[in-house]
N, C-alpha and C positions, 0 to 999 in steps of 0.2 A: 659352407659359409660363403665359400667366393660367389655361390649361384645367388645365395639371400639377395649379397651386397648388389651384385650385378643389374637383378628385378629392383632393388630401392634403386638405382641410380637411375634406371628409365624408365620406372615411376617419375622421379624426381623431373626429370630431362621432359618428358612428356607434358606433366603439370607446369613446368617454367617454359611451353612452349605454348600453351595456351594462354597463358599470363602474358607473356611476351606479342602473340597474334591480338587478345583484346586488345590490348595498350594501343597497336598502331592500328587497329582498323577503325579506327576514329579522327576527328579530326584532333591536329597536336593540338596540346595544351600549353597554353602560356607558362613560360618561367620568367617571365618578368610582370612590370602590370599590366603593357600593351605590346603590342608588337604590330603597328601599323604596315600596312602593304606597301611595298614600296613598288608601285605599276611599270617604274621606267628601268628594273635591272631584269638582265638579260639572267640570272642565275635561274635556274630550276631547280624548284625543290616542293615537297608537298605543302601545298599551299602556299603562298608568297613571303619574298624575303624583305624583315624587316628596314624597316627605314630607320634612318639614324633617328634617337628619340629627341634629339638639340633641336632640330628641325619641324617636330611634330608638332602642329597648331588644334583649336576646338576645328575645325574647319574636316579636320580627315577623319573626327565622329560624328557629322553632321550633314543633313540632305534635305534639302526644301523639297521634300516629298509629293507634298499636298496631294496626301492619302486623306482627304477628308471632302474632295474631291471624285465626284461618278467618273467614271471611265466609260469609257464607246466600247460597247457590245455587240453593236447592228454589223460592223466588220467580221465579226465570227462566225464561223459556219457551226459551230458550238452551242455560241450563243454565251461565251463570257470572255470575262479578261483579267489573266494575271498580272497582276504589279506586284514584281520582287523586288526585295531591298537585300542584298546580297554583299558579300566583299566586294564585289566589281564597282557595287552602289557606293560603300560606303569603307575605305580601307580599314579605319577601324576595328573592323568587325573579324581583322585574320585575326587565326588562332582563337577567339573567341565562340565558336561553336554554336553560333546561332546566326540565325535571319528572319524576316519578316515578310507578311506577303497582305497584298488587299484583293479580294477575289469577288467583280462584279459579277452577278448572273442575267441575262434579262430573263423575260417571262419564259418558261418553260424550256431557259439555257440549263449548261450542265458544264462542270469540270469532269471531262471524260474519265473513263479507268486508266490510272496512271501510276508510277510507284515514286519516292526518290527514293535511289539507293543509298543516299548516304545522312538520311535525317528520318526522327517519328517527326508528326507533326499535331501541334495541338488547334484545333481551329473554333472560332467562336461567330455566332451570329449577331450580327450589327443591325439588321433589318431583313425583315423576309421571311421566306419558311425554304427551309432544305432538308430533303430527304440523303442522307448520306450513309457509305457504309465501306467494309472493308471485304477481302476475302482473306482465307489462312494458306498456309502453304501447303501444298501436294500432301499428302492424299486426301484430307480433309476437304478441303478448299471450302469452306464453314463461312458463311456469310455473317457479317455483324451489321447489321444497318439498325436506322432510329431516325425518325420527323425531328430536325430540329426547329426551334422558336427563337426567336429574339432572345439573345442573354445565352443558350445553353451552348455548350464547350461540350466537343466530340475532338477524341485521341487517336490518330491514325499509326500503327506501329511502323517503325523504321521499313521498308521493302517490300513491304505490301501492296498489292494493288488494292486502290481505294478510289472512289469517287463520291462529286455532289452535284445534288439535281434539284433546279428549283420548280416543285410543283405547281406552283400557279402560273396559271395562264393571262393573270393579267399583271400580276405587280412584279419590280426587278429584286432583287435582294441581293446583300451585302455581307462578305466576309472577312475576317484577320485570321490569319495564320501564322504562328509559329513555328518555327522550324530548327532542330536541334543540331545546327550542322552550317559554317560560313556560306559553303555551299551546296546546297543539298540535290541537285540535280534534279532532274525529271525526265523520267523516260513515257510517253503516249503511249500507252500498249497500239492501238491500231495506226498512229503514223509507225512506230516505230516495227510493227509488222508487214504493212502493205507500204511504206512511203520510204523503207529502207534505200538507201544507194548505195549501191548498187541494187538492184530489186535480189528478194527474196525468191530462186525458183518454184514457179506456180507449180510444180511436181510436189514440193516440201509443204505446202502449204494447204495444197488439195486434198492431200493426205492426213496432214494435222488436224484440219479444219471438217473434212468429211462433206467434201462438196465437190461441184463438179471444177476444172481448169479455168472456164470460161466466167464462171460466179468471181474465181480470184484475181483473173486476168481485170473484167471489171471493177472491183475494189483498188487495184492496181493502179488504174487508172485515174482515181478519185485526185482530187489538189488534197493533200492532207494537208492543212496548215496547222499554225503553231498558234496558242491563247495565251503563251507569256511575252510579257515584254519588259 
């Protein structure tokens, strides 16, 4: 009888400890109706602490974005450009579990393979045509890509690596993204492999990669820049 109770209880303990790991590994959830960031306190906490709500004006959910507006691509060695609208953009938005993004490409740019770790993302074509797609995770690594058009909405899962690429060679195209996360991060698989700082030993990486020191020392050496701004 003691062993039964013993197995329910770390049943129990185990099941309330996945229930407890979902809960936080997301962003918090609001218990009030806003919780505005308050950018000037020094406190630390996941995500930003609120501002007194007396204080809070339309002004801390509002950003003259002018996302309707082309952005400069010819800067990119990519060949696009992110414009995030994130908590940092717009305080508002703590706690609230979302952001936005406007994503130019020029002709035959590309939002390289990239993950966030802490949002899916849902994204829609404004103009253009992009080829997009995802990978799955180890061992699979199952490719999901699809041509989009004007109008069609493609779903990137939470930590995936994903990317878009705009097939034509002459016209630029245009996208929105949503994002399920204030701040949803971005890691560049290849800045964040070759452009790491401290660098990544060409030892670890010659071996991962299956090439010679010298192919990685050269990648190494590339400027990897960054497409968000």
């Amino acid at each position: 009888m003691a062993s039964f109770s013993s197995s329910c209880f770390l049943l129990f303990t185990s099941i309330l400890a996945v229930i407890v790991w979902q809960a936080v590994a997301s962003d918090p959830s609001p218990l009030q109706d806003f919780c505005v960031a308050d950018n000037s306190s020094r406190v630390l906490v996941n995500g930003f602490v609120c501002k007194d709500p007396k204080v809070v004006t339309a002004e801390d959910f509002f950003l003259a974005a002018k996302l309707d507006m082309p952005r400069d691509t010819k800067m990119s060695k990519v060949g696009s450009n992110v414009t995030l609208i994130n908590v940092m953009k717009i305080p508002g938005l703590n706690t609230l579990g979302i952001s936005l993004a406007r994503i130019d490409y020029a002709p035959l740019g590309e939002n390289p393979p990239h993950t966030h770790p802490r949002a899916t993302e849902i994204l829609t074509v404004l103009e253009g045509t992009l080829y997009v797609g995802f990978v799955t995770s180890n061992t699979d690594n199952k490719l999901f890509s699809k041509v989009l058009n004007k109008g069609d909405v493609f779903v990137f899962p939470q930590g995936l690596i994903h990317f878009q690429f705009n097939p034509n060679s002459y016209k630029p195209a245009v996208a929105i993204a949503a994002l399920s996360s204030q701040n949803p991060g971005a890691i560049t698989i290849t800045n964040a492999v070759f452009g790491s700082k401290p660098m990544i030993s060409d030892d670890v990486l010659s071996k991962a990669f299956q090439v010679e020191k010298k192919t990685v020392d050269w990648l190494q050496a590339q400027f990897w820049a960054d497409n968000h701004n």
